[in-house]
Phi, psi and omega in degrees: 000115179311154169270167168275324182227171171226121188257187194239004154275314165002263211299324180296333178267359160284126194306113208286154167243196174269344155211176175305136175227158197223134194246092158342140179267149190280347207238354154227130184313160154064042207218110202209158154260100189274134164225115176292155173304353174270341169136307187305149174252149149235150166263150206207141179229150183224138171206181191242125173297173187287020191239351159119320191285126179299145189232123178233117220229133176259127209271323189151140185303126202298318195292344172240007158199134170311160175287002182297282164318324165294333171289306135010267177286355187265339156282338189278341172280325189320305188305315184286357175256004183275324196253021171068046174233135175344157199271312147278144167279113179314143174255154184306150138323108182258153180272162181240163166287356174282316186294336177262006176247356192264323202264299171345298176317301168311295161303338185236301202288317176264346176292321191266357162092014212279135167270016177243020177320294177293287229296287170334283130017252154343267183302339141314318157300313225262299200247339200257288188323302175320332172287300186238040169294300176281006180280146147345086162322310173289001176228028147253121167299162165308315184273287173338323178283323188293331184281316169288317156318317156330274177313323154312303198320303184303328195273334172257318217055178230290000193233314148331308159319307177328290194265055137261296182332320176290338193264299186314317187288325178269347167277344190264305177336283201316321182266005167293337196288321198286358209175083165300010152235014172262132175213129245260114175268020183255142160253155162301134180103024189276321184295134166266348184253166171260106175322113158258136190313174192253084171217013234262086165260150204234114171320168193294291195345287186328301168326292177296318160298308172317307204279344200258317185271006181273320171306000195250324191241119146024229179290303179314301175318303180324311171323290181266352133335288169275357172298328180259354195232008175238320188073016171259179189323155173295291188303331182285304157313294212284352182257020193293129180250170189263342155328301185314315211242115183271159178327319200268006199084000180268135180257147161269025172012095196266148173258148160208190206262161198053042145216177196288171186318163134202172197334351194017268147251138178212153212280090153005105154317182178273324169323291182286313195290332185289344166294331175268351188267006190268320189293169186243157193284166163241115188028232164287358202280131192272355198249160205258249195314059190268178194296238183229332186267142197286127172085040189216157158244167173318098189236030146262045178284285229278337191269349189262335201272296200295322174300305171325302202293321172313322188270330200256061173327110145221139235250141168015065150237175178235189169276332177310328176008258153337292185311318184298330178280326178305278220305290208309317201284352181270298194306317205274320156323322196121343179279112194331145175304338191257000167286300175321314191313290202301339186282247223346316183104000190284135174312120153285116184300157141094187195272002172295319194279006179257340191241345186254119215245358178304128194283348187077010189302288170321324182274350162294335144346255196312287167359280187289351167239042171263306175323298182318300187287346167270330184299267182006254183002291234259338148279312148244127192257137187323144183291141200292327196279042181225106212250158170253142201294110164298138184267152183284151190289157176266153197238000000 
């Protein structure tokens, strides 16, 4: 004897077989519980269109909705297969978080020329996209956002995190400008590192620790190595090609359009050059530091500066420093301010930077290897009891 009505203990007590079966609902025609030999159930509404041909549209999985609901949606298809229309109603198209950020890149990021293009690029591969490729743009929360920083954070740490936020945040403005009813779940107070002011120079000491545990770490050691004894820019080191740097020693130092100056060419100390003649090429990879990937550099800084920072403590510094101690430490060698400027690569005002068209090689030159001979000096330092020798008086 068939039942009269069907609950949702009903259903759950229907018995799996060796094959598939479909149980009718008592209280809607056209209306069944498919149950597979595995166990699983679903609701299925079966009617006929107007042409006669049977249509058969499945409502939805029993374990994630009652039959209250399922009766629901199995009259609304039922109508729509009466009346030769899909069975479900299409749902519109949702933007993911890949599609609104694949079109940001294009639209914001590659129209304007932007030179933080690859990073971004990157941090979107590495930390955003795995998490939220497929998610609902419009349906990532404020907490959706704090769990993934979290997760940079632990993993990276507070300034990597930073610069997701920062990416997340230009991805969502861009599409709020885009969409008056979108509103953007990043707020203030969202950063995980504590801004420092950019004055940071790093004591002898300071120096000497970095440099002594940078022989330890790899590529990353290499890095900021050469980050102290060249001064130049982060992006520039990691972007270093074994092409730039002649038989003779001269780095070429490229330039491109929308960004700051830069060391153009400079005649290498021996400091720095025996660090880059020390690496070995990785195949075909174009790059002094390369990467992990054929045809890529070394884009693992933020995850080596947290490892690096367990053996070396020293309290709130970056690779940015580095640079910042070069300049200081070329001032404290002796090298004039308007030679120090142009190794940096910093824009000269004025009508000097406009009429004096002379490149400076040598004296950049002379520079880095005064810098060098003071980095030396400053690892190893004269012994204190070793006094210098007086010359005897002439009689």
């Amino acid at each position: 004897m068939r039942r009269k009505t069907l609950s949702d203990a009903g259903v759950a007590d229907l018995k799996a077989r060796a094959a598939r079966y479909t149980f009718p609902d008592p209280e809607l025609r056209g209306h069944y519980v498919r149950v597979m030999p595995s166990g699983a159930k679903s609701f299925v509404a079966v009617s006929r269109d107007p042409n006669g041909k049977q249509v058969w549209a499945t409502i939805g999985a029993a374990d994630m909705m009652g039959i209250d609901k399922a009766r629901d949606d199995a009259r609304e298809a039922i109508k729509r297969i009466r009346a030769g229309l899909p069975a479900i109603e299409p749902k519109a198209a949702v933007d993911t978080f890949r599609t609104v950020a694949e079109n940001y890149m294009k639209r914001h990021v590659a129209a304007k020329g932007l030179r933080s293009e690859r990073e971004i690029q990157r941090c979107l591969d590495v930390y955003v996209f795995p998490t939220w490729e497929d998610r609902e743009f419009t349906g990532i929360r404020r907490g959706d956002v704090a769990k993934l920083l979290d997760e940079v954070e632990d993993g990276n740490g507070g300034r990597q995190a930073d610069m997701v936020l920062a990416i997340v945040r230009g991805i969502c403005n861009w599409y709020a400008a885009r969409n008056e009813s979108y509103l953007s779940p990043i707020v203030r107070g969202m950063r995980r590192s504590t801004p420092v002011k950019r004055e940071r120079v790093l004591t002898d000491d300071e120096i000497r620790a970095i440099w002594q545990h940078a022989g330890k770490a790899g590529t990353f050691g290499d890095i900021l190595k050469i980050a102290l004894t060249t001064a130049q820019r982060r992006e520039k080191i990691l972007t270093m090609q074994w092409d730039d740097v002649s038989v003779d020693g001269i780095w070429h130092v490229p330039g491109a359009d929308r960004e700051k100056g830069t060391g153009g060419e400079l005649k290498l100390p021996a400091l720095a050059l025996d660090i880059i003649r020390a690496r070995k090429r990785v195949g075909e990879n174009p790059y002094v530091f390369a990467g992990r990937t054929k045809g890529s550099f070394f884009s693992g800084v933020s995850k080596a500066k947290t490892e690096f920072d367990k053996h070396v403590p020293i309290p709130h510094w970056t690779v940015h420093d580095l640079r910042r101690t070069a300049r200081s430490l070329m001032a404290r060698a002796g090298v004039d301010s308007d030679t120090a400027e142009r190794v940096m690569g910093h824009v000269i005002d004025g009508v000097e930077g406009v009429y004096n068209r002379h490149k400076y090689t040598d004296e950049k030159a002379s520079a880095l290897t005064r810098l060098a001979a003071l980095v030396k000096t400053i690892l190893n330092p004269p012994a204190k009891n070793v006094l210098p020798m007086k010359r005897r008086a002439r009689k």
